[in-house]
N, CA, C and O atoms as a GROMACS GRO file, in nm:
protein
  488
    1UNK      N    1   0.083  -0.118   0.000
    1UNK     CA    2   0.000   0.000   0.000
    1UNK      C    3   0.088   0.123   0.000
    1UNK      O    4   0.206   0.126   0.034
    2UNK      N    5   0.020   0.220  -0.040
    2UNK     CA    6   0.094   0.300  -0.068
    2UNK      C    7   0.141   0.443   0.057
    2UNK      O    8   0.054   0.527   0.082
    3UNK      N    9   0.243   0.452   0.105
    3UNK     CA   10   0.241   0.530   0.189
    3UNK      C   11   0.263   0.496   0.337
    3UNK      O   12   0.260   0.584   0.424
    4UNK      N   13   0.281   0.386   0.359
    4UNK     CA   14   0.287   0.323   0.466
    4UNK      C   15   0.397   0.183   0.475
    4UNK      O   16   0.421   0.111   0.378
    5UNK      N   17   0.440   0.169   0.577
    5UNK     CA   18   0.549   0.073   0.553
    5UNK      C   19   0.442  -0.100   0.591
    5UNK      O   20   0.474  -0.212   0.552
    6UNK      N   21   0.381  -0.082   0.634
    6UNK     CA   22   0.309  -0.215   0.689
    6UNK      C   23   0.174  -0.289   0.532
    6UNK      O   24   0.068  -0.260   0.475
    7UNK      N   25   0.273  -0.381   0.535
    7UNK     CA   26   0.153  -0.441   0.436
    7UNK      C   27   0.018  -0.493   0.486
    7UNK      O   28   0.007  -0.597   0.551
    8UNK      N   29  -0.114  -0.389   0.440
    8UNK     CA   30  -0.237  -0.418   0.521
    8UNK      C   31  -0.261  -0.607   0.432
    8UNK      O   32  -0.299  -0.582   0.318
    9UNK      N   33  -0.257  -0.666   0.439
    9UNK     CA   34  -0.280  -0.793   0.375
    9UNK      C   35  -0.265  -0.899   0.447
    9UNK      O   36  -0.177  -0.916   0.532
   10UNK      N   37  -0.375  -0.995   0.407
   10UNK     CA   38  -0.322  -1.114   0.454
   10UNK      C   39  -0.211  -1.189   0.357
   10UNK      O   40  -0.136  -1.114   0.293
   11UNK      N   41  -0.196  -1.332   0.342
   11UNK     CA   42  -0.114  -1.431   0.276
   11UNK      C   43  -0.110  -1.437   0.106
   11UNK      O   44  -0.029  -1.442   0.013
   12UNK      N   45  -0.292  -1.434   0.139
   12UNK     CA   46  -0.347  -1.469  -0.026
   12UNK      C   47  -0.352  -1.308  -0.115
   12UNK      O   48  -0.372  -1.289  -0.235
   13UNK      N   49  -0.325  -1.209  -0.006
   13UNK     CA   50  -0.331  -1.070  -0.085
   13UNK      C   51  -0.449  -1.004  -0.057
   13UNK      O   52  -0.452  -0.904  -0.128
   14UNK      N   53  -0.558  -1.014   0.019
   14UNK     CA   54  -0.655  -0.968   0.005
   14UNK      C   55  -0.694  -0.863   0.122
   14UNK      O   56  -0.708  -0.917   0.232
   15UNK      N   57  -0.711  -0.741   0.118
   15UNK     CA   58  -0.673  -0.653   0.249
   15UNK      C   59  -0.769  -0.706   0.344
   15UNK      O   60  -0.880  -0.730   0.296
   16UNK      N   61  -0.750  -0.731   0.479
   16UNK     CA   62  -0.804  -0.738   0.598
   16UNK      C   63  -0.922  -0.609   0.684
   16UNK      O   64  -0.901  -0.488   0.698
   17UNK      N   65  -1.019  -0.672   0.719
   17UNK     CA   66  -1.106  -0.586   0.734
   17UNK      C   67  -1.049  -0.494   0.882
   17UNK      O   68  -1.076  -0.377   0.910
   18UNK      N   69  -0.966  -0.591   0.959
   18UNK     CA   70  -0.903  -0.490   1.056
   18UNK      C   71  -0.756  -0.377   1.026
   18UNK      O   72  -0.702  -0.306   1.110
   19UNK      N   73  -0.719  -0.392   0.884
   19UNK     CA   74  -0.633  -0.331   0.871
   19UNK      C   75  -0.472  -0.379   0.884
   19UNK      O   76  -0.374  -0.329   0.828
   20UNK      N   77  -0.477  -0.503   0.985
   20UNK     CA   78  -0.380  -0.544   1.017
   20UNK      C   79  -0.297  -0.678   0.948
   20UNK      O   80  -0.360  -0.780   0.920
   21UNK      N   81  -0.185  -0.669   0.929
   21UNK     CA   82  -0.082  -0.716   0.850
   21UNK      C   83   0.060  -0.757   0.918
   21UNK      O   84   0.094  -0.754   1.036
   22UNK      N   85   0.124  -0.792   0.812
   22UNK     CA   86   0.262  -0.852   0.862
   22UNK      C   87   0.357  -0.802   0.777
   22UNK      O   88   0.312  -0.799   0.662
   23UNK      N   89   0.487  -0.756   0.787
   23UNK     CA   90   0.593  -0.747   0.650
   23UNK      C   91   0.684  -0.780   0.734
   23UNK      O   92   0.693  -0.728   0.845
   24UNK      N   93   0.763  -0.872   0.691
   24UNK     CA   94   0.934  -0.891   0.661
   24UNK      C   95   0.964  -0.867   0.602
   24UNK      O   96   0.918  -0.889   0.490
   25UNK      N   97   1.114  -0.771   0.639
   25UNK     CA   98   1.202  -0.730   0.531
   25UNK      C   99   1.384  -0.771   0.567
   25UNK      O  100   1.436  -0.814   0.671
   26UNK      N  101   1.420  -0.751   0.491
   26UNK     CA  102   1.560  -0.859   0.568
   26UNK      C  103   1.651  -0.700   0.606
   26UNK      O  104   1.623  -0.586   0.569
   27UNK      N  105   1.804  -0.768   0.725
   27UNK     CA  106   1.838  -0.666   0.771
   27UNK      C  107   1.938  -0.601   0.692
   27UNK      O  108   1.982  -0.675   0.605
   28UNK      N  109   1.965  -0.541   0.694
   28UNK     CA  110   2.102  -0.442   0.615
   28UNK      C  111   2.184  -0.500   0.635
   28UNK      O  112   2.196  -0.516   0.756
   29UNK      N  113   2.309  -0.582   0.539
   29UNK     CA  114   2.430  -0.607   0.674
   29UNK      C  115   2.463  -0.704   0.711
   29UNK      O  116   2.583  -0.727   0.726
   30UNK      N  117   2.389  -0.777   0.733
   30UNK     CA  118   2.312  -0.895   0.866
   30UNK      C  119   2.300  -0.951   0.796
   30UNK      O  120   2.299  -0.922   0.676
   31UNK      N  121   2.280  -1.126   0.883
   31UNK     CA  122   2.180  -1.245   0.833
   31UNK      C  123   2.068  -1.196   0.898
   31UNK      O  124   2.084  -1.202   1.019
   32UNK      N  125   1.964  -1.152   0.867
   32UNK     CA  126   1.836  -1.146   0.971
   32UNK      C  127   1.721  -1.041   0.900
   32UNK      O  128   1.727  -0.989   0.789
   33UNK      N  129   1.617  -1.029   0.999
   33UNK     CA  130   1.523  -0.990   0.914
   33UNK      C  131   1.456  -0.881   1.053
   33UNK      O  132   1.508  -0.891   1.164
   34UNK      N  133   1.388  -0.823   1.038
   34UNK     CA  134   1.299  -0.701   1.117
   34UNK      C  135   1.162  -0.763   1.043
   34UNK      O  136   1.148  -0.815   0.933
   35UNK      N  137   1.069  -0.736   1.149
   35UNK     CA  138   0.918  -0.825   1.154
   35UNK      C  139   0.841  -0.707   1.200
   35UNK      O  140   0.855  -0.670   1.316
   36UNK      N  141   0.735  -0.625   1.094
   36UNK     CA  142   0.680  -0.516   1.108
   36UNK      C  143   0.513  -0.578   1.117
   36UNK      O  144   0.468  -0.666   1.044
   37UNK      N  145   0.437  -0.505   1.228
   37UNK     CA  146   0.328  -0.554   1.230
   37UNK      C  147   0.263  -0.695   1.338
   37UNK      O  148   0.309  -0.712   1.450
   38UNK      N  149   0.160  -0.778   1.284
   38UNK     CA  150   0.092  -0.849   1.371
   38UNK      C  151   0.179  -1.018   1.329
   38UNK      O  152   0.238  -1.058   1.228
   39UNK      N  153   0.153  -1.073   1.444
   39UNK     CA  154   0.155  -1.200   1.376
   39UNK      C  155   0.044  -1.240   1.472
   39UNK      O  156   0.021  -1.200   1.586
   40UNK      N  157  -0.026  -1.339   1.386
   40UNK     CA  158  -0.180  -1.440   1.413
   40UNK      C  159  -0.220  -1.501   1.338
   40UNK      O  160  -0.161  -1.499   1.231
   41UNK      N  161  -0.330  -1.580   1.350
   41UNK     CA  162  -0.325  -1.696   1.232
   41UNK      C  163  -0.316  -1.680   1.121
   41UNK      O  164  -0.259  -1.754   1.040
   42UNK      N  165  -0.388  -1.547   1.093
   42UNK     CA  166  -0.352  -1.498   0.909
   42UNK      C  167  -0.233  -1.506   0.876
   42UNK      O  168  -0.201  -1.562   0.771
   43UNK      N  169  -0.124  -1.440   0.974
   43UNK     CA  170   0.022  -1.428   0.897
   43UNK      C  171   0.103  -1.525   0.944
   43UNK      O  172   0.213  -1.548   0.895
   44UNK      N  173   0.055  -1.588   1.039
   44UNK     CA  174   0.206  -1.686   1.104
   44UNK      C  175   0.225  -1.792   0.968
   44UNK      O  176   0.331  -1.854   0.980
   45UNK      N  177   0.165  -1.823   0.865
   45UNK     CA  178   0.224  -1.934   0.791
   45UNK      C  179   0.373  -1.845   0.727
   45UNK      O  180   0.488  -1.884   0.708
   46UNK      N  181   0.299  -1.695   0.705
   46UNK     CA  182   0.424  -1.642   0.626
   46UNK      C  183   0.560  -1.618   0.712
   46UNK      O  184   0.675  -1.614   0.669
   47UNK      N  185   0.500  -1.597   0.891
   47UNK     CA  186   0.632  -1.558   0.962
   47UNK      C  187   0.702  -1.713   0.977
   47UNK      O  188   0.823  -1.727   0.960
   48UNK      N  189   0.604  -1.837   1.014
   48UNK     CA  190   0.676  -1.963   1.013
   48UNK      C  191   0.754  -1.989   0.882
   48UNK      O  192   0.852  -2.058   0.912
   49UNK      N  193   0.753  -1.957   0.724
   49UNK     CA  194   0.823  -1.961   0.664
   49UNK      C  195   0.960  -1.905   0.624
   49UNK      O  196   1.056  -1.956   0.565
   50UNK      N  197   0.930  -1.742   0.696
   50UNK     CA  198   1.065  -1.628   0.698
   50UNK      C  199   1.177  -1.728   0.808
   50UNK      O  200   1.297  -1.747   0.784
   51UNK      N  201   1.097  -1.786   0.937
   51UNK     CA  202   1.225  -1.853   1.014
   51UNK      C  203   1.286  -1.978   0.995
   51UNK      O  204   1.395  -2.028   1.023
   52UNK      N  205   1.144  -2.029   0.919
   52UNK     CA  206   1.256  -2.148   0.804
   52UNK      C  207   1.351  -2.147   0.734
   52UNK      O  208   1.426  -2.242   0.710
   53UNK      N  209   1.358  -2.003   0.682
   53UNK     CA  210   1.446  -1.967   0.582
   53UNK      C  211   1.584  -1.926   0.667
   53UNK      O  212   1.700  -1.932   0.625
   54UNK      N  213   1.537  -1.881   0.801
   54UNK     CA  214   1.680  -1.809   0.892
   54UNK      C  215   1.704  -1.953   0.950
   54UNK      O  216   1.807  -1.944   1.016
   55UNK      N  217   1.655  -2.084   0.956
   55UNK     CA  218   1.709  -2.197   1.021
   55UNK      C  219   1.803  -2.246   0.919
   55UNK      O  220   1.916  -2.284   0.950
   56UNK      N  221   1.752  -2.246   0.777
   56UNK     CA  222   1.849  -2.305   0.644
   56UNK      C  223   1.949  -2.220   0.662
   56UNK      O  224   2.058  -2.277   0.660
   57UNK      N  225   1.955  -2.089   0.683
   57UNK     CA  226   2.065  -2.020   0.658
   57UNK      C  227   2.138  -2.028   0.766
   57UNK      O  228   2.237  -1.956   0.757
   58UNK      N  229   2.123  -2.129   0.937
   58UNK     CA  230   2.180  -2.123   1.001
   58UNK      C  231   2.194  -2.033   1.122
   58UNK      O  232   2.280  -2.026   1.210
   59UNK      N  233   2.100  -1.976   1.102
   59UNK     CA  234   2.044  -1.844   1.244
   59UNK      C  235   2.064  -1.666   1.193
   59UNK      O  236   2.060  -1.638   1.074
   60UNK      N  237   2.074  -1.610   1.249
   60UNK     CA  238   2.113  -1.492   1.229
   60UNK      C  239   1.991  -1.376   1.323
   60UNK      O  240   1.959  -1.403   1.439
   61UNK      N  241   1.953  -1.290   1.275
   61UNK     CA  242   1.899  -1.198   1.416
   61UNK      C  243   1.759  -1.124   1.361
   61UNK      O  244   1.748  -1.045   1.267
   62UNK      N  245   1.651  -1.177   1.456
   62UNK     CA  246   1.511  -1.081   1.444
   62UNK      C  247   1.540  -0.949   1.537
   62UNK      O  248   1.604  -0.938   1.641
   63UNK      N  249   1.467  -0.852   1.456
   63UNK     CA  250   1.440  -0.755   1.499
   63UNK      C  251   1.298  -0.740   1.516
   63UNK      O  252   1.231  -0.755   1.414
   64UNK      N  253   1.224  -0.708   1.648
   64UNK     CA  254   1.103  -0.719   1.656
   64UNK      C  255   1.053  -0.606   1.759
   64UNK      O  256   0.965  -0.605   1.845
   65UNK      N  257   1.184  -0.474   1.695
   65UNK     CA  258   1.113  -0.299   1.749
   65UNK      C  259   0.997  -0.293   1.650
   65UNK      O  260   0.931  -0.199   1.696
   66UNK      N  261   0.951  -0.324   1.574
   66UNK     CA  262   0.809  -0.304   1.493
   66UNK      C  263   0.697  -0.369   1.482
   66UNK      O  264   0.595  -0.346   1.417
   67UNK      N  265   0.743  -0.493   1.588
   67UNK     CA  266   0.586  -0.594   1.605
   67UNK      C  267   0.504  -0.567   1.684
   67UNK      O  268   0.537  -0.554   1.802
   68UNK      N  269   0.348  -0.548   1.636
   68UNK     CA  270   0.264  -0.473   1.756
   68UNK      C  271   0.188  -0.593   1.782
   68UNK      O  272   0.080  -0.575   1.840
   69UNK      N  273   0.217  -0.703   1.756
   69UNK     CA  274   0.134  -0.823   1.884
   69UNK      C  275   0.186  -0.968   1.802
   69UNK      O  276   0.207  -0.967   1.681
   70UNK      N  277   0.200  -1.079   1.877
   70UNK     CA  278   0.228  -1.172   1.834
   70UNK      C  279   0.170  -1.253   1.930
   70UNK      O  280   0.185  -1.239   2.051
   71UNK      N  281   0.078  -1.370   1.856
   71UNK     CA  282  -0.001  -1.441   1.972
   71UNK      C  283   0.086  -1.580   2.018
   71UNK      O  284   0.206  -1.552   2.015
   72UNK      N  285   0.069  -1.685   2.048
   72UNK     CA  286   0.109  -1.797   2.172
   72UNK      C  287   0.187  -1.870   2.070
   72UNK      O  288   0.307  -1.900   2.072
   73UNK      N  289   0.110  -1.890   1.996
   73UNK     CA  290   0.148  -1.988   1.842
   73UNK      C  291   0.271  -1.911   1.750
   73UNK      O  292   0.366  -1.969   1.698
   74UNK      N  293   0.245  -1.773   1.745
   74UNK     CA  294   0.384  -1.687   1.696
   74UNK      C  295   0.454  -1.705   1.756
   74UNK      O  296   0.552  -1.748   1.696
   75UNK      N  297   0.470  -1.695   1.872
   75UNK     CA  298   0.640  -1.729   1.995
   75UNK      C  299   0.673  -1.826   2.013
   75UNK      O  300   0.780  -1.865   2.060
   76UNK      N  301   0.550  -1.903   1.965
   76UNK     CA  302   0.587  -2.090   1.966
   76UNK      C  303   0.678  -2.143   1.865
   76UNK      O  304   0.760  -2.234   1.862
   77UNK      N  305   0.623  -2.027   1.759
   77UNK     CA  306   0.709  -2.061   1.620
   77UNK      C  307   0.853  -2.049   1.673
   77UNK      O  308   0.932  -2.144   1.685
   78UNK      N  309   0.883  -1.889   1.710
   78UNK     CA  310   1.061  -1.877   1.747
   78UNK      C  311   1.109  -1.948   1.817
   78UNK      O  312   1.228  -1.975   1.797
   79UNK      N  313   1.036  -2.011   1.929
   79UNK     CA  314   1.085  -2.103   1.990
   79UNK      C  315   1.171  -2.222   1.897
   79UNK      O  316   1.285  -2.267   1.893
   80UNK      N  317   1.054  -2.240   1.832
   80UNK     CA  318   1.092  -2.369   1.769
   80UNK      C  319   1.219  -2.345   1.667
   80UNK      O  320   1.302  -2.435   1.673
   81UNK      N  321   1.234  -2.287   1.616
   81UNK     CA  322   1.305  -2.229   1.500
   81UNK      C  323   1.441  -2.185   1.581
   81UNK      O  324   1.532  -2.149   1.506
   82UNK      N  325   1.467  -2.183   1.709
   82UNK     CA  326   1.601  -2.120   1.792
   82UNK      C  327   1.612  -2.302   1.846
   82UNK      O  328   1.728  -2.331   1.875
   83UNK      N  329   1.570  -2.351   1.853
   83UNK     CA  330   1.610  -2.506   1.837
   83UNK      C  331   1.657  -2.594   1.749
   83UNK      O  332   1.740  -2.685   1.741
   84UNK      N  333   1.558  -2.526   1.670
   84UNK     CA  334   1.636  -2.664   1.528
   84UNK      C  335   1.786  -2.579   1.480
   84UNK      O  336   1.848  -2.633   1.389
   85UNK      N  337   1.837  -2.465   1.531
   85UNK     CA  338   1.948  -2.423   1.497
   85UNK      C  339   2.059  -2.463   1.595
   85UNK      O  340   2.051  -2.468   1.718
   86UNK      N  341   2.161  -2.490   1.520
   86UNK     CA  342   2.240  -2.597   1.596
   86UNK      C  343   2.379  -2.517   1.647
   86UNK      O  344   2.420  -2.441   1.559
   87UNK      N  345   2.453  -2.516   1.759
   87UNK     CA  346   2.544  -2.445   1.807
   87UNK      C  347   2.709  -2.455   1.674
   87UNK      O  348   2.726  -2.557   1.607
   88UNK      N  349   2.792  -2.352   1.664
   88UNK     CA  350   2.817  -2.245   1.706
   88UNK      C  351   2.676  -2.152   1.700
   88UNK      O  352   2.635  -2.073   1.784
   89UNK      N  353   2.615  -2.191   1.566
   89UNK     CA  354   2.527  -2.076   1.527
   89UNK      C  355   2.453  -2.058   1.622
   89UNK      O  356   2.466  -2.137   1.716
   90UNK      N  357   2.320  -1.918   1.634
   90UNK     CA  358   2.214  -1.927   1.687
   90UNK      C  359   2.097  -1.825   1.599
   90UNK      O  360   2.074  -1.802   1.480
   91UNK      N  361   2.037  -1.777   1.740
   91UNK     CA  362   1.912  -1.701   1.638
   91UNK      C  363   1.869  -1.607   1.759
   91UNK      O  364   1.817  -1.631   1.868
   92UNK      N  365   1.918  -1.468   1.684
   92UNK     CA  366   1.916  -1.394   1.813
   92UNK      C  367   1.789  -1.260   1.759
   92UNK      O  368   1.761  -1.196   1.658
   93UNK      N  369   1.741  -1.275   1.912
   93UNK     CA  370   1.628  -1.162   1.935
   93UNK      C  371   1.686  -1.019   1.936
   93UNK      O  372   1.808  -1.008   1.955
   94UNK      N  373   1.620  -0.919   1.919
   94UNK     CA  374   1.625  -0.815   1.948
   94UNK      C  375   1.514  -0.739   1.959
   94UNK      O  376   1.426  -0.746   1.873
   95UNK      N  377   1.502  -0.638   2.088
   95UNK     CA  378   1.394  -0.569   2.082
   95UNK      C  379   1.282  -0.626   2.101
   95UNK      O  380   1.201  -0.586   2.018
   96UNK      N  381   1.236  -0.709   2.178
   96UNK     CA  382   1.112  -0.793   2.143
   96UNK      C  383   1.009  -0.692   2.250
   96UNK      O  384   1.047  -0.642   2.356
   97UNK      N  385   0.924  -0.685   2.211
   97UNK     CA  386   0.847  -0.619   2.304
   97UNK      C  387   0.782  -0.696   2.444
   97UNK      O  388   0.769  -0.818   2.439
   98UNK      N  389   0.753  -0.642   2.536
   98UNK     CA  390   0.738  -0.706   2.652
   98UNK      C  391   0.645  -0.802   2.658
   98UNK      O  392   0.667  -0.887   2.744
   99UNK      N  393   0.521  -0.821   2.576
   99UNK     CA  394   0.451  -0.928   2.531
   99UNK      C  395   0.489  -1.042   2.523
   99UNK      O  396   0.453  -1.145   2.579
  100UNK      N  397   0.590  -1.010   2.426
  100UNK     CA  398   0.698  -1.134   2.375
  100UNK      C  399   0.734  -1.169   2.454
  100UNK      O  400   0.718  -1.289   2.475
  101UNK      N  401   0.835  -1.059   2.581
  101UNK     CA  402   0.907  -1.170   2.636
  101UNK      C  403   0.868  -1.190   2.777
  101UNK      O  404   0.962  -1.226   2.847
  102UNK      N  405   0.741  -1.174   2.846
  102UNK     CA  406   0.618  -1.224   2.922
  102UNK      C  407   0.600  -1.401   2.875
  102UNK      O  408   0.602  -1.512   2.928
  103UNK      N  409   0.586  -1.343   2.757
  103UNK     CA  410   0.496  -1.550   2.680
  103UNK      C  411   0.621  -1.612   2.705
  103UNK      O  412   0.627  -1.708   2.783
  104UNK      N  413   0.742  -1.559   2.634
  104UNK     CA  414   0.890  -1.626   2.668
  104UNK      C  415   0.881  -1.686   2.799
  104UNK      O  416   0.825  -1.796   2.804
  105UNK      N  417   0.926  -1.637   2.907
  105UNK     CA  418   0.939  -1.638   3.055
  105UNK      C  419   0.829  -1.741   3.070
  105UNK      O  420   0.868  -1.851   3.110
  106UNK      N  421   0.676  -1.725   3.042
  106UNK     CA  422   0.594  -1.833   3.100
  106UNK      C  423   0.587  -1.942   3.097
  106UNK      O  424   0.561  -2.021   3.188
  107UNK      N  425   0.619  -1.970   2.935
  107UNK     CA  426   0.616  -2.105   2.885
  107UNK      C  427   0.737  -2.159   2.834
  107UNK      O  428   0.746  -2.282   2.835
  108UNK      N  429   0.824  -2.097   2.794
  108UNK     CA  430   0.971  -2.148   2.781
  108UNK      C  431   1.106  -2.097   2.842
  108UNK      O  432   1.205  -2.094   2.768
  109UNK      N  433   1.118  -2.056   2.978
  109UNK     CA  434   1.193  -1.994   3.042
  109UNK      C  435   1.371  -2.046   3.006
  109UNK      O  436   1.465  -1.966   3.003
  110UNK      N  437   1.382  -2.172   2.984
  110UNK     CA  438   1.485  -2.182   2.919
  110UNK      C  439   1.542  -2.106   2.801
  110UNK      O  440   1.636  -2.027   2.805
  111UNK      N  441   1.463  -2.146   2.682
  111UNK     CA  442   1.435  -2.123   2.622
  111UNK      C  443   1.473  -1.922   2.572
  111UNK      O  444   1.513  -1.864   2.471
  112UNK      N  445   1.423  -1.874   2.734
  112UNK     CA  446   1.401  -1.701   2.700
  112UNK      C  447   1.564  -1.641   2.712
  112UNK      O  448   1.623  -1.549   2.655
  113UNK      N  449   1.612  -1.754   2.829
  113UNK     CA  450   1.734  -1.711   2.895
  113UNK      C  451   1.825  -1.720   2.795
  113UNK      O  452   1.918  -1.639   2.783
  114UNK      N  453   1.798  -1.847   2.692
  114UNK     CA  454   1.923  -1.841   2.567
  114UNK      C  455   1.936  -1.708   2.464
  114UNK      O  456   2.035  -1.648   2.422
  115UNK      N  457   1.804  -1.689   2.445
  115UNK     CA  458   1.798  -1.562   2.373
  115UNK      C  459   1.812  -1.469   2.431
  115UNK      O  460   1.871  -1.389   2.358
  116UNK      N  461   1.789  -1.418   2.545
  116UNK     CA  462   1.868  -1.325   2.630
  116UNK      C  463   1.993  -1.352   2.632
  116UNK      O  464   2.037  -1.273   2.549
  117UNK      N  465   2.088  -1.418   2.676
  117UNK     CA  466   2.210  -1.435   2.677
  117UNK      C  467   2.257  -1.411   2.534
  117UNK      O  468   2.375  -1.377   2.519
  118UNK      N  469   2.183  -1.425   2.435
  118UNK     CA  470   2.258  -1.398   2.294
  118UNK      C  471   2.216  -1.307   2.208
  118UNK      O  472   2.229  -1.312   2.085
  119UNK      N  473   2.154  -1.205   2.287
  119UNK     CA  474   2.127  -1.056   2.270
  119UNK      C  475   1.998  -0.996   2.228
  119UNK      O  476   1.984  -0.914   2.138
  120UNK      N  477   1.881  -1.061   2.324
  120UNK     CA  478   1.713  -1.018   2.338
  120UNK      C  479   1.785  -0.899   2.408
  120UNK      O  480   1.871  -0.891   2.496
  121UNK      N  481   1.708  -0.800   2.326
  121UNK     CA  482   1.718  -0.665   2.395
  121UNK      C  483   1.577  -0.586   2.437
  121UNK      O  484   1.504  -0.590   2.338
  122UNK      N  485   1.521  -0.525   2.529
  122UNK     CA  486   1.420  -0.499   2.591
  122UNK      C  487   1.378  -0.379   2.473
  122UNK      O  488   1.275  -0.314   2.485
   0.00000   0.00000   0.00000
């Protein structure tokens, strides 16, 4: 759309009656990507595919200063996706908003501490 950085759309292209959307765009620089917008059932097939793509490539770093909600099943995804990546590499957070790292802490506290230790930034 024009004028705005957030793609109002769902998967199949068709704008959403709440307005709300998802864009990945990859980072400058970096292996990694910045995650603008919602994730929920409309978009998680596309965000579960963006971290498929950062597990093939071996990890590298979300940025998630631009995500304004991600539900149980979205954090379930990163979870999963910071596992199947195998050490030296990893898959590092940044910025996650306190949502994020609330669900982190509740249900995968291991899990939160690795990505904290390898640079979740508040």
């Amino acid at each position: 759309m024009k004028g705005t950085d957030v793609e109002h759309t769902t998967v199949s292209g068709h704008e959403r009656p709440d307005g709300a959307g998802l864009r990945i765009v990859d980072l400058t620089g970096t292996s990694g990507i910045q995650v603008i917008g919602v994730i929920d059932p409309a978009t998680r097939p596309r965000w579960e595919q963006r971290l498929d793509m950062l597990v093939a490539a071996g990890g590298g770093t979300i940025d998630l200063s631009r995500l304004a909600f991600a539900d149980v099943r979205g954090v379930s995804a990163l979870v999963d996706a910071a596992r199947r990546i195998r050490p030296p590499r990893s898959l590092t957070v940044r910025y996650a908003p306190e949502p994020v790292r609330k669900v982190l802490r509740l249900f995968w506290a291991e899990e939160y501490m690795k990505l904290l230790n390898e640079g979740m930034r508040p």
